[in-house]
Structure formats: C-alpha cells, structure tokens
MARKOLLO-789387 format. One record per residue (C-alpha): residue in one letter; chain; y, z, x. Coordinates in steps of 0.5 Angstrom, whole numbers, plus 500, padded with zeros to 3 digits. Layout:
REM MARKOLLO-789387
<drenza r="a" c="A" Y="Y" Z="Z" X="X"/>
...
This chain:
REM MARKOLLO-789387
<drenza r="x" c="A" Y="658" Z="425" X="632"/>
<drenza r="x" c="A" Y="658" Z="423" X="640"/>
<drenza r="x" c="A" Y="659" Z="423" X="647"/>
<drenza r="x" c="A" Y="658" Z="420" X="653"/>
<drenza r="x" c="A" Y="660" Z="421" X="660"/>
<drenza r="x" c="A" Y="659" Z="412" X="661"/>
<drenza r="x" c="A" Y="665" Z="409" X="666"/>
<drenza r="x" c="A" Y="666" Z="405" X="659"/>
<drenza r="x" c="A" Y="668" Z="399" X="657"/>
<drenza r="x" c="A" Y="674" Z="394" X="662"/>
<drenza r="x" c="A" Y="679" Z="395" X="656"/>
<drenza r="x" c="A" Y="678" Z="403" X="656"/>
<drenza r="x" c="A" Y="679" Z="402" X="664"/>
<drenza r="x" c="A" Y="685" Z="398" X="662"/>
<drenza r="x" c="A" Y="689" Z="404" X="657"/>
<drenza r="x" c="A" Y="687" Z="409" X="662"/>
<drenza r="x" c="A" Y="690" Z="406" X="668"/>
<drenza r="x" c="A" Y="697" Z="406" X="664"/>
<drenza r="x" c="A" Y="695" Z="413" X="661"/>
<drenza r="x" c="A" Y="696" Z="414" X="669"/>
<drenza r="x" c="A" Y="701" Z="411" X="670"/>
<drenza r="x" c="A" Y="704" Z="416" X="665"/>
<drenza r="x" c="A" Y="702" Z="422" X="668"/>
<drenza r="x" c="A" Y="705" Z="419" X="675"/>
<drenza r="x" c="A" Y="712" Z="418" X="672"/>
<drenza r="x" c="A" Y="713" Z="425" X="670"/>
<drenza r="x" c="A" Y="710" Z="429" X="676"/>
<drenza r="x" c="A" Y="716" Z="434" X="678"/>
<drenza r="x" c="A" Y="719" Z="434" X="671"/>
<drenza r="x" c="A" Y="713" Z="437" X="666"/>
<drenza r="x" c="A" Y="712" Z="444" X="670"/>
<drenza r="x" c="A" Y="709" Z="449" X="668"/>
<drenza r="x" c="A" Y="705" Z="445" X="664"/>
<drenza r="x" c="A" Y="701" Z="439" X="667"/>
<drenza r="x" c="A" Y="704" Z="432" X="667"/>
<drenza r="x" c="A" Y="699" Z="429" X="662"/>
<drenza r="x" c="A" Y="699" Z="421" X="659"/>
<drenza r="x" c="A" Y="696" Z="419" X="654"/>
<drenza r="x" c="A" Y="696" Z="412" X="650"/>
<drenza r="x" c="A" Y="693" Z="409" X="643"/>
<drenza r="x" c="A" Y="690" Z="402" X="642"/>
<drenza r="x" c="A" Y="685" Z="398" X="637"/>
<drenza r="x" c="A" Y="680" Z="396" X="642"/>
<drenza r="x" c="A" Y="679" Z="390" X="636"/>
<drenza r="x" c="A" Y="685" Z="387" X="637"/>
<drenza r="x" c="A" Y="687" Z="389" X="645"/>
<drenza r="x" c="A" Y="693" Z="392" X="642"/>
<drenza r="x" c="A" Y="697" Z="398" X="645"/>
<drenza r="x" c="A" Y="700" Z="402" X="640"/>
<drenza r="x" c="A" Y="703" Z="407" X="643"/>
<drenza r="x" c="A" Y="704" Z="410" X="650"/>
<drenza r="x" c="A" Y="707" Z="418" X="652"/>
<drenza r="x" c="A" Y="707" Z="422" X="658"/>
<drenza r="x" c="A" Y="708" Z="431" X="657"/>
<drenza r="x" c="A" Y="716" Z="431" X="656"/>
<drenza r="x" c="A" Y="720" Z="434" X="661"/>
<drenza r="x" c="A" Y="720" Z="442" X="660"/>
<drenza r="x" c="A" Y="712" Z="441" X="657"/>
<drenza r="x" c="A" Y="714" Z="439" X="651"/>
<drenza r="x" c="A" Y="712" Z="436" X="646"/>
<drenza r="x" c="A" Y="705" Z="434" X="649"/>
<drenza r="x" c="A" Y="704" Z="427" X="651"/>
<drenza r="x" c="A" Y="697" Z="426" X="645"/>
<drenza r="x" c="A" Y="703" Z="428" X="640"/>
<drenza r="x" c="A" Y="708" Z="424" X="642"/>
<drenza r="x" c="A" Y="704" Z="418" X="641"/>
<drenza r="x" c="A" Y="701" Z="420" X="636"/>
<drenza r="x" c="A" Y="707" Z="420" X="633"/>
<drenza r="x" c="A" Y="709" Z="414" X="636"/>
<drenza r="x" c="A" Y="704" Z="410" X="633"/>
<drenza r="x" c="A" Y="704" Z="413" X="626"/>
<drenza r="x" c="A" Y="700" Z="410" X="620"/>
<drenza r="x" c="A" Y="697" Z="405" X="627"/>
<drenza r="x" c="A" Y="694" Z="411" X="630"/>
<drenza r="x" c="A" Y="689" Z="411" X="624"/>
<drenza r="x" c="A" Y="681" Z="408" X="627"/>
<drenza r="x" c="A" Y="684" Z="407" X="634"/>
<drenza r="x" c="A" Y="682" Z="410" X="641"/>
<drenza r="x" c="A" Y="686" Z="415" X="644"/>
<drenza r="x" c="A" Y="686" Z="415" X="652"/>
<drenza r="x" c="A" Y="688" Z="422" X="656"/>
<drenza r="x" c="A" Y="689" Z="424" X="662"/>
<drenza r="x" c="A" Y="687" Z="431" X="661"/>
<drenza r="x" c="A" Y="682" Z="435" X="656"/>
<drenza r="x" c="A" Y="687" Z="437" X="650"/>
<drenza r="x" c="A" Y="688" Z="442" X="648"/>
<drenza r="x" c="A" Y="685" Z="446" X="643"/>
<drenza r="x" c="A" Y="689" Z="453" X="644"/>
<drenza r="x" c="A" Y="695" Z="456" X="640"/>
<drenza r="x" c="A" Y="701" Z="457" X="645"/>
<drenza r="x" c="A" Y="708" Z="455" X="643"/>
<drenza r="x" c="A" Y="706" Z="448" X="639"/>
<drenza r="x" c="A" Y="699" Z="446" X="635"/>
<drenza r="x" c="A" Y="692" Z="444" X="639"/>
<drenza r="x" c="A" Y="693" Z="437" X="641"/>
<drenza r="x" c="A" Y="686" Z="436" X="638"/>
<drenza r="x" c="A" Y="687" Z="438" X="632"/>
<drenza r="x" c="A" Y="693" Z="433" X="632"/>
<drenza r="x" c="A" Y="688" Z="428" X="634"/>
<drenza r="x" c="A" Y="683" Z="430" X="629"/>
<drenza r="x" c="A" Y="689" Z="430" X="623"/>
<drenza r="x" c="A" Y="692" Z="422" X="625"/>
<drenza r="x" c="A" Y="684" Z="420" X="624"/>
<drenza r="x" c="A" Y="683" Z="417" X="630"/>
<drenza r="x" c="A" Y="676" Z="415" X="631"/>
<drenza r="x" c="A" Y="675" Z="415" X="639"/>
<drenza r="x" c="A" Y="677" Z="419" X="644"/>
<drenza r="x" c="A" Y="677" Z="417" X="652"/>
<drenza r="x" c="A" Y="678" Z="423" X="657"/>
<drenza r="x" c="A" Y="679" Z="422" X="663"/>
<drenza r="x" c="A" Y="678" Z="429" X="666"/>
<drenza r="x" c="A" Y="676" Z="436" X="663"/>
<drenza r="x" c="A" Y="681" Z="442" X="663"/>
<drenza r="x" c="A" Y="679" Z="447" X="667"/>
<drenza r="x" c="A" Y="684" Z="452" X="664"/>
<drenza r="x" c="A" Y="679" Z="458" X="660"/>
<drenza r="x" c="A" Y="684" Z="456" X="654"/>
<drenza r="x" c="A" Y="681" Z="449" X="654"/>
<drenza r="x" c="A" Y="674" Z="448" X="658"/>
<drenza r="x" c="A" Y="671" Z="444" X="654"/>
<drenza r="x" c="A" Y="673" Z="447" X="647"/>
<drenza r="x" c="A" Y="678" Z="441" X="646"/>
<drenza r="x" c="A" Y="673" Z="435" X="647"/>
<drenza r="x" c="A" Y="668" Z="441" X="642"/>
<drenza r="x" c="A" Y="674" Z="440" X="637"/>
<drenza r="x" c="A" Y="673" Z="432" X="637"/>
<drenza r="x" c="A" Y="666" Z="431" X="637"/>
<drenza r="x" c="A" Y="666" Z="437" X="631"/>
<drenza r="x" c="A" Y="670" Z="432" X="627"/>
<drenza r="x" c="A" Y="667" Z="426" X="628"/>
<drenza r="x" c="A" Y="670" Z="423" X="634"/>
<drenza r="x" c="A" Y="667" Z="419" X="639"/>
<drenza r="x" c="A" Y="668" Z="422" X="645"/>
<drenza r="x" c="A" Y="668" Z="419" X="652"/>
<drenza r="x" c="A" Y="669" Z="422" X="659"/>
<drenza r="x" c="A" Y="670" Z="421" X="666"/>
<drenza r="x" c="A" Y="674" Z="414" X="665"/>
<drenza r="x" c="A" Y="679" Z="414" X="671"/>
<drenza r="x" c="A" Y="677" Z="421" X="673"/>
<drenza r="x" c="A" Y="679" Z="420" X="681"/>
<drenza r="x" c="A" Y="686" Z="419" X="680"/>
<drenza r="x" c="A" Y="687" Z="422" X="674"/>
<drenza r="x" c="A" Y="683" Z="429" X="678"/>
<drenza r="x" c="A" Y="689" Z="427" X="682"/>
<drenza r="x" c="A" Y="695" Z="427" X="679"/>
<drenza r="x" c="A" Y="693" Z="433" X="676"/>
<drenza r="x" c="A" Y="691" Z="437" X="681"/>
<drenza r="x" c="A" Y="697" Z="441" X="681"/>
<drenza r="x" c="A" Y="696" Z="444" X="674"/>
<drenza r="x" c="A" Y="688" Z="445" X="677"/>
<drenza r="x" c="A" Y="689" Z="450" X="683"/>
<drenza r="x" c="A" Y="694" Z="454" X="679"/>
<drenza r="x" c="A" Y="688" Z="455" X="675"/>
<drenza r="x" c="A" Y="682" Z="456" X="679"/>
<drenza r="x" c="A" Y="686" Z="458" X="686"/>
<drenza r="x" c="A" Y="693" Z="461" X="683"/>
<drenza r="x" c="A" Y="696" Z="456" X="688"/>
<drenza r="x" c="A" Y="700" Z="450" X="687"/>
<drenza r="x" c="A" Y="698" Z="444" X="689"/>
<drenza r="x" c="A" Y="701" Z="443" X="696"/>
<drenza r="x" c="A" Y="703" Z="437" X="700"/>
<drenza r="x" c="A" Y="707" Z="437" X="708"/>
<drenza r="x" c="A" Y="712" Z="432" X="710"/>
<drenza r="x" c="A" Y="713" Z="430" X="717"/>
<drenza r="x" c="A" Y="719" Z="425" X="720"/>
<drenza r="x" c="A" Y="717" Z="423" X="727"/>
<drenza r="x" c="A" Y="719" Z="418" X="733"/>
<drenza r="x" c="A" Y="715" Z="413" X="735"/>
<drenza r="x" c="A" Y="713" Z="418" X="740"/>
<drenza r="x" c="A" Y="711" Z="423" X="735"/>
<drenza r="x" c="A" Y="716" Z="428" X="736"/>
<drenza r="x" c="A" Y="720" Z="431" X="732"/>
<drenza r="x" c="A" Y="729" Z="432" X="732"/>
<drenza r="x" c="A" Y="733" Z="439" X="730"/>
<drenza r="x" c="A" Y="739" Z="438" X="727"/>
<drenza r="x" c="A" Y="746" Z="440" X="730"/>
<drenza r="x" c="A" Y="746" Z="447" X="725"/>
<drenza r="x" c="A" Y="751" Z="442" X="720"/>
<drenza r="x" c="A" Y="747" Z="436" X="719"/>
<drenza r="x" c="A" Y="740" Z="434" X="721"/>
<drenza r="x" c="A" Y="739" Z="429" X="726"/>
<drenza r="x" c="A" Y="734" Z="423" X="723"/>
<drenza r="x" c="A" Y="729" Z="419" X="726"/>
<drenza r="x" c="A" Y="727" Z="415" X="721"/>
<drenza r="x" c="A" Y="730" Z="409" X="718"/>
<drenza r="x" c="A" Y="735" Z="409" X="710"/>
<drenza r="x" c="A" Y="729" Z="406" X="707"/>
<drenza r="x" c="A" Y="724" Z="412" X="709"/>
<drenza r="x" c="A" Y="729" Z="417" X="708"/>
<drenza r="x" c="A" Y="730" Z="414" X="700"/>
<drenza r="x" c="A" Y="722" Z="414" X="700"/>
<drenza r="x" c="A" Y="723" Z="421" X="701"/>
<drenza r="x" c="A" Y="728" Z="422" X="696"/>
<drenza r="x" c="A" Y="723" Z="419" X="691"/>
<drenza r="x" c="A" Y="718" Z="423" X="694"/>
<drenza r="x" c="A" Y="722" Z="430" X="692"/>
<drenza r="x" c="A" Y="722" Z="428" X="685"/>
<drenza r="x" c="A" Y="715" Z="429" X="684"/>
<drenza r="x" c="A" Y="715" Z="435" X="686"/>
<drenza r="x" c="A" Y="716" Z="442" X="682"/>
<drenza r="x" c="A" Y="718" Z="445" X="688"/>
<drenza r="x" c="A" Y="721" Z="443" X="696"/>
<drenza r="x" c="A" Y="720" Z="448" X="701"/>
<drenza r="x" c="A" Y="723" Z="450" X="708"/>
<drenza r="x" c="A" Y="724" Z="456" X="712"/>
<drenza r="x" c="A" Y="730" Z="460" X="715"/>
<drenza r="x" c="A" Y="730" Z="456" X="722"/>
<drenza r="x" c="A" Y="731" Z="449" X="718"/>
<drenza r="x" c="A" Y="737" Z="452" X="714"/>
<drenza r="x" c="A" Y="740" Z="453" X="720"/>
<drenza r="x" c="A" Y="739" Z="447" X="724"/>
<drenza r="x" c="A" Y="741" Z="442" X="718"/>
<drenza r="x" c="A" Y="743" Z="446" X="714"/>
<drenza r="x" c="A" Y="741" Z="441" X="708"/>
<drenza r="x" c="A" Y="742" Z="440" X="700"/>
<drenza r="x" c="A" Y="734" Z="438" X="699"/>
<drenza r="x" c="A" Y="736" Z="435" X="693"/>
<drenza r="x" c="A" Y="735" Z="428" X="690"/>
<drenza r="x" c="A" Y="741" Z="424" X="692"/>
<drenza r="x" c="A" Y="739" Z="417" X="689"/>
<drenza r="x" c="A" Y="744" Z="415" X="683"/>
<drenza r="x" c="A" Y="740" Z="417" X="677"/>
<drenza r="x" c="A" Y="735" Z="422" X="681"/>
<drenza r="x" c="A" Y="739" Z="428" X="681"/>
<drenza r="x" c="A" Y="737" Z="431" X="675"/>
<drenza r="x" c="A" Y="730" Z="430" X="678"/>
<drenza r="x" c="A" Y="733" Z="435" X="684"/>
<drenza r="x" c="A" Y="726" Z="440" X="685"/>
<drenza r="x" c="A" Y="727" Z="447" X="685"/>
<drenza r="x" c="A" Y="729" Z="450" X="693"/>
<drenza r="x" c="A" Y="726" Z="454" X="696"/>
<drenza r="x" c="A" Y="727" Z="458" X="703"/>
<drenza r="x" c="A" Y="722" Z="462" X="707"/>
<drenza r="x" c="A" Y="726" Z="468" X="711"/>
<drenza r="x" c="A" Y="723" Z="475" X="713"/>
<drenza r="x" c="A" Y="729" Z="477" X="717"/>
<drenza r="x" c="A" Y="736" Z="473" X="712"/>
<drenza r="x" c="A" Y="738" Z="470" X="719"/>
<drenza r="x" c="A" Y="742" Z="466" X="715"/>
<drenza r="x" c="A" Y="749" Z="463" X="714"/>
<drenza r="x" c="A" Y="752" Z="465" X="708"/>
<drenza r="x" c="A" Y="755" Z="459" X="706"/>
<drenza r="x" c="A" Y="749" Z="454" X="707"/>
<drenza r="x" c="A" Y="749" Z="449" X="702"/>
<drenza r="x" c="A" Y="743" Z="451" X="699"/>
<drenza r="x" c="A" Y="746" Z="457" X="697"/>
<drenza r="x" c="A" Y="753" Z="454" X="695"/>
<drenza r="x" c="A" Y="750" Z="450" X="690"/>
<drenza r="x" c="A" Y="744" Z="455" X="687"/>
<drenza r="x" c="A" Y="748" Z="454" X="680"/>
<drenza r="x" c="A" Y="747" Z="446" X="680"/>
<drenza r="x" c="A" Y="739" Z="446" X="682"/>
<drenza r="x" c="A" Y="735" Z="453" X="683"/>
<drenza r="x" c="A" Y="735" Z="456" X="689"/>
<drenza r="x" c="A" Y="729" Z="461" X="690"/>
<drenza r="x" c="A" Y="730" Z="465" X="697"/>
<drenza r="x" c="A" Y="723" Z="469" X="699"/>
<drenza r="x" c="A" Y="723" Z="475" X="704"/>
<drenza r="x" c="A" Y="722" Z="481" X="706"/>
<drenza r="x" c="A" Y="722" Z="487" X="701"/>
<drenza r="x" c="A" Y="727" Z="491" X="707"/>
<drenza r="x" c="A" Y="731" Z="485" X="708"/>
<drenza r="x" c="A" Y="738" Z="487" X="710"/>
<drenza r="x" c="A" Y="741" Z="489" X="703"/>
<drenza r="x" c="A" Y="748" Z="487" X="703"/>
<drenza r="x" c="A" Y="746" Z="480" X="706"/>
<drenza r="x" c="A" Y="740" Z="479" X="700"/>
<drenza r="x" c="A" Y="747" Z="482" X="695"/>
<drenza r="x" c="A" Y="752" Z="476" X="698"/>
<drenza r="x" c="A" Y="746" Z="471" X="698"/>
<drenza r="x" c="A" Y="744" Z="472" X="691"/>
<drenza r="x" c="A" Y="752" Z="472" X="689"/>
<drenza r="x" c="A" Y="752" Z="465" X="689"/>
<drenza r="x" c="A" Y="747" Z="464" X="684"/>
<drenza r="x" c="A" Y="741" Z="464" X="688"/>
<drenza r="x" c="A" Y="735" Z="468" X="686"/>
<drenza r="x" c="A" Y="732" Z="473" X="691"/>
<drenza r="x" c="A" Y="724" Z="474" X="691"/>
<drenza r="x" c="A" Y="720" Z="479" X="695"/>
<drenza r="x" c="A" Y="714" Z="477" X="699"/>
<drenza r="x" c="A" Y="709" Z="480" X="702"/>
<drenza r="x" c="A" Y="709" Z="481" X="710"/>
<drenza r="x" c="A" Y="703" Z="481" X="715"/>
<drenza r="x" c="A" Y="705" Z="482" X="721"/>
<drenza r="x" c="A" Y="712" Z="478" X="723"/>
<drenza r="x" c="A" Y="711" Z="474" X="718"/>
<drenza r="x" c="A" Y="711" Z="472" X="710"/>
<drenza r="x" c="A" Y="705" Z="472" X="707"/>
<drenza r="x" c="A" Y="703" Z="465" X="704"/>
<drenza r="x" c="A" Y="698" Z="467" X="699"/>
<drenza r="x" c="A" Y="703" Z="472" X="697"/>
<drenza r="x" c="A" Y="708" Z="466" X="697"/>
<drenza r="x" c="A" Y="704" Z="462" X="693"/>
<drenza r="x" c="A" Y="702" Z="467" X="687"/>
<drenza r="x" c="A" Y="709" Z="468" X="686"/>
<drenza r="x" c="A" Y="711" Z="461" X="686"/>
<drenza r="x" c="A" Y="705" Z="460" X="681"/>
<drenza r="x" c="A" Y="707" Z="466" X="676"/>
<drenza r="x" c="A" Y="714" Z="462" X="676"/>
<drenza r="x" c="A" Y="711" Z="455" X="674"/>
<drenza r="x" c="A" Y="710" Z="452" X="680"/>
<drenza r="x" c="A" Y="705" Z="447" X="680"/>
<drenza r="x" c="A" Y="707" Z="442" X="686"/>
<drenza r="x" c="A" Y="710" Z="445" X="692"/>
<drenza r="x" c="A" Y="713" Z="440" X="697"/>
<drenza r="x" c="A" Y="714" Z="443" X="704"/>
<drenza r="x" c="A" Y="718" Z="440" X="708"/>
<drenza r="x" c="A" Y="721" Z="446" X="713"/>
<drenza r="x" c="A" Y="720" Z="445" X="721"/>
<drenza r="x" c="A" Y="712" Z="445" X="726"/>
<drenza r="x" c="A" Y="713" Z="452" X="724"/>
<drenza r="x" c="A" Y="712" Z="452" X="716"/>
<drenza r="x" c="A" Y="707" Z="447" X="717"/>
<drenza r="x" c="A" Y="703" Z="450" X="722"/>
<drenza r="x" c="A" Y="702" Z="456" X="718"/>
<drenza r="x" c="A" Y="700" Z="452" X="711"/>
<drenza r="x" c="A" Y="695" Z="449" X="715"/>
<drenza r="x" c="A" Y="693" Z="455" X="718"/>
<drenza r="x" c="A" Y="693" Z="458" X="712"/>
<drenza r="x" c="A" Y="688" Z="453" X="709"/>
<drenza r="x" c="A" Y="693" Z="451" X="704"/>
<drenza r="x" c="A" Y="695" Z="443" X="704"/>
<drenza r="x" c="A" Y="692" Z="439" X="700"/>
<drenza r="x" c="A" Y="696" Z="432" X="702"/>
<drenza r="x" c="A" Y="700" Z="430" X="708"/>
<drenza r="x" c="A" Y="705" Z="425" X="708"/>
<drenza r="x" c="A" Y="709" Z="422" X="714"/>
<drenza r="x" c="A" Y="714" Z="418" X="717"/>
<drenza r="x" c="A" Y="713" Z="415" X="723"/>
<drenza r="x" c="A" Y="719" Z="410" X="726"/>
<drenza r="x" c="A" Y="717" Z="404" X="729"/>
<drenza r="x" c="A" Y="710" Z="401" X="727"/>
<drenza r="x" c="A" Y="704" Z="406" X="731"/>
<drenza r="x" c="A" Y="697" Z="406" X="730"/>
<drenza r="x" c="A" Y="693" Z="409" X="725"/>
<drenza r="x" c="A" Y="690" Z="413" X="732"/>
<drenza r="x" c="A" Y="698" Z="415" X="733"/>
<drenza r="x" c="A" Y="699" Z="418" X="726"/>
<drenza r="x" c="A" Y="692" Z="422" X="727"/>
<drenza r="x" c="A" Y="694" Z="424" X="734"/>
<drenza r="x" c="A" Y="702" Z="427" X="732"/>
<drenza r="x" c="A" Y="699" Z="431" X="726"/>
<drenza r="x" c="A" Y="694" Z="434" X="731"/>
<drenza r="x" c="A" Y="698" Z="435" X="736"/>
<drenza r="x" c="A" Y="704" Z="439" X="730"/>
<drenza r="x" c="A" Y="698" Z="442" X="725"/>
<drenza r="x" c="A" Y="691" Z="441" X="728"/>
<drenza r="x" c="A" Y="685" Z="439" X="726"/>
<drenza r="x" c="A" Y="685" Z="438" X="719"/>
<drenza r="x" c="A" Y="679" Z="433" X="716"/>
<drenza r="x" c="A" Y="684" Z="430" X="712"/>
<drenza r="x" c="A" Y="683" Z="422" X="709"/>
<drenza r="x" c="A" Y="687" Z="417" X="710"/>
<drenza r="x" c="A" Y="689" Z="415" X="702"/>
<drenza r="x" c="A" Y="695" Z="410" X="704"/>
<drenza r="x" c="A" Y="699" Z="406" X="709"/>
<drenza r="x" c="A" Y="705" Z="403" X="708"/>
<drenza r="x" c="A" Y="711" Z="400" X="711"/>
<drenza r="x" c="A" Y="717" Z="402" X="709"/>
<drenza r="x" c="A" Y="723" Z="397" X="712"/>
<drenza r="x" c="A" Y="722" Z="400" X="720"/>
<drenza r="x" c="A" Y="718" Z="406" X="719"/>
<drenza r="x" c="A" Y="711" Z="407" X="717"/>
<drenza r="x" c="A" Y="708" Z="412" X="713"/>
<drenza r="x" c="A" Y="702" Z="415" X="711"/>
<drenza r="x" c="A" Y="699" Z="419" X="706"/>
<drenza r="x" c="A" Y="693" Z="423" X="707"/>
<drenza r="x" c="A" Y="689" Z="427" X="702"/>
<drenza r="x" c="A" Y="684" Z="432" X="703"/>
<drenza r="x" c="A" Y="680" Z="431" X="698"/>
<drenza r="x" c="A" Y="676" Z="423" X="699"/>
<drenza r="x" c="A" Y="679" Z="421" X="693"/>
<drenza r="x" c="A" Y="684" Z="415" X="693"/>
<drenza r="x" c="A" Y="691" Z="416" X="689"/>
C-alpha cells in the first residue's frame, strides 16, 4: 500500500494528457457533476485500453465507463483521472469501489476532490485496497478544467468567464433592436459558438435582449444539442415579449432572473412561453450577483459564460466574480491594445494572459486569473 505526490513517470504524463482531453471534450454537457476523464493502460506494454469522459447529464462517471470499456484488460493496469473519485453513495456506486473491484493495481490522480463527500476518502479507499496511489500528475490543467465544479463547492458560485467583441479600436456595436451589428469576422464568430458549447450556462442582461435581440444558441451543424442554458438578467422586465429567446424557451431552457416585484402580468405573458422565471435578489437598482450565482449554483450550474454588454461585465468584474476573460478583437492589435480595451470596458483586473490566437482576421485572447495556463 502506497502513496506519492511524484510528477510520475513520461508514460503517466502521456495517459493523464488524454485523460484531459476527455475532461475538455465534455465541458458544458456533464453539469451539475464535473467533466471528468479517465483512461486505463498497461504501462508494460504502453497499451491504452480504454478512454471515457462523465456522460452527458453526469452519468455514468468516466472511471466506470472505462472500467467497463477495458473488461478482463482492466485487471493490474493503472487508471489515470482527472479528479479524486468518489467514494460516496449518490444515485450510482463510489467509482472507488468500482476501481478496487475491476483489480486495478495503480492509480493516477490528477487532482483532489474538494467536495466534503470525497476530500481524500477516495484516494483513502485505493490505498486501503492495496492500490499505488499517484497524485498531482497534470494537476494545472486538470485544476482548470474542473475549476467550475471547484468554486461551486468552495464559493457557491460557478465558475465564470466574460466574452468581449471588440473593433481594432477597442469599441464596441449595439444592435439594431432585431439583430446585433458584428465586429468581428465569420471564423471568430464560429469560435464563439464553439465556445458556448462548453459552458453550462450563457448569460446576458435585458439592454442586449433589446438590442440584438439574440438566440444565444450553438447554431453550428451538430452543436445545437450542446445549446447552454440561457439566462437573462432584468430587475424592471423591460423586455419585448416576443424576443427569440423566450419564443424559443421549449427548445433550450430560458431562465429569466428579476425582481420579486416585477410587473406581474408581464413575468405571467413571459413564462407562458416556456421560460422560467427566478427572483433575485435587489441591492439598490440593481440585481444582486451573489444572489444571482447562488441560484445558478442550486440549479447545477457550474460554468457560466457572460456575454451581455459593458454593463454586465463591468458589474461581474466589480463584483470580483470572473474567473477568465476571452476577447475578440477585429484586426491583428497588440497585446498592449487587448490589456488597454479590457481596462478601459472592466478595470483593472491582474489577470494572465493564457492564450493568443489568430482566428481568420481577428485575434483573440484568453485570459485566466489564476497563473495556470489551460
């Protein structure tokens, strides 16, 4: 029976990158439960045997899926997981138990589970068993990637990243009031729609809903189904009644968040076409963030992508409550352009620079509060 917090071995940091991979490939689609992925190999032969990711809905886990994939293989081989399994009794089995029983001799674990359920017992359970425990192997990413699921435990919130479309100024486009005007070019705007589909949630506030009057869902062929939840913010219900969004609530859920004495008849005409209509909590003029996001987190949501006007961003940055910020900017600006327009729509907000890509003839950003690079 053993245990090690080593950087393991070059194969273990091979199967816990495509581990990663797995998690990444369920973002937006596993909620309330974390994406998690797990793979099985003999490290004697360099044979993978089987890879999984946490199902959509959030079950059946990833390390049973494999489990199951690998059969009578799964037998002395090393298990490699993105996140401590569990090792509680919710609708399915612990997954630890489930390891133990498939007689797998070694366990690779890129991160611990903060959730009080888990919190170590898991990787307890395997090294009660006999298994070889190894932590920490892809930690930085795999903190990452399940970063959601980690301040929906620690700060009941959901995880939260802002995206902002820019010109080569740095400025901004309000819509005609029946469609947005874009500033950025097709690629970028496929990208975006890419980028909803790893997210549980999309959030905008009632000013965007009248402006642009959008549908917010994944409209690329075969990405519809992976349409997040979406949610609108308005204290007042100064909305038209027949925007898209709430024509279309009985497609993809729409959560719309107000005041508890907001115009009755319209909350009545609103939620008759499906949408579901939540009380927040006010401070001032103004919807309550924390409030907001406690909801959001007793509904399962885990990864919230904001994507209203200066507004909305402004008040979570203020708030203290984005965790990433992506941008798309037309053009090919400086680094120091997309540092000068996120100052001048958010403040001043510390945040590192994880990624820089070109996309057709726009650039985007991605920026992480943490040091970490996904």
């Amino acid at each position: 029976m053993s245990s090690s917090s080593s950087p393991g071995s070059a194969f273990d940091d091979e199967m816990m990158a495509v581990a990663l991979r797995m998690a990444e490939r369920g973002l937006g689609a596993t909620w309330p439960n974390p994406s998690v992925g797990a793979v099985i190999a003999n490290e004697a032969t360099g044979e993978l045997i089987a890879r999984a990711r946490t199902a959509n809905g959030g079950r059946p886990h990833a390390e049973t899926t494999a489990i199951a994939a690998a059969g009578d293989k799964a037998r002395g081989a090393t298990i490699y997981v993105t996140l401590e399994p569990c090792s509680h009794y919710g609708q399915t089995g612990p997954c630890a138990d489930a390891i133990v029983a498939a007689g797998l001799k070694r366990a690779v674990i890129a991160i611990e589970d903060p959730d009080p359920r888990v919190a170590g017992r898991g990787l307890d359970r395997l090294r009660e068993a006999g298994i070889e425990v190894v932590r920490g192997v892809g930690a930085a990413k795999a903190r990452w990637i399940t970063r959601g699921h980690v301040v929906r435990v620690t700060e009941r919130r959901p995880f939260v990243t802002l995206k902002l479309a820019l010109d080569e100024k740095g400025d901004i486009a309000r819509g005609s009031g029946s469609q947005p005007i874009w500033v950025t070019g097709e690629r970028s705007r496929a990208h975006a729609m890419v980028l909803r589909s790893e997210f549980d949630a999309i959030l905008v506030g009632a000013g965007t809903v009248r402006d642009d009057d959008p549908e917010l869902t994944c409209r690329l062929p075969g990405l519809f189904d992976r349409s997040p939840v979406r949610i609108v913010l308005s204290r007042t219900l100064d909305l038209p009644v027949e925007a898209k969004l709430f024509r279309s609530a009985g497609k993809v859920p729409v959560w719309l968040m107000t005041a508890p004495g907001a115009d009755a008849a319209k909350k009545s005409a609103i939620a008759a076409g499906g949408t579901d209509i939540i009380e927040a909590g006010v401070v001032g003029k103004s919807l309550w963030l924390p409030s907001i996001m406690e909801a959001l987190v007793a509904r399962g949501i885990t990864r919230l992508l904001v994507e209203g006007g200066p507004a909305i961003w402004h008040a979570f940055a203020k708030a203290s409550l984005a965790d990433e910020i992506i941008l798309y900017m037309a053009g090919s600006p400086t680094d120091l352009d997309a540092q000068t327009a996120i100052a001048r729509w958010l403040g001043p907000l510390g945040m590192t620079v994880a990624e820089r890509r070109i996309i057709g003839t726009d650039t985007m950003w991605r920026l992480h509060r943490l040091a970490e690079k996904a």
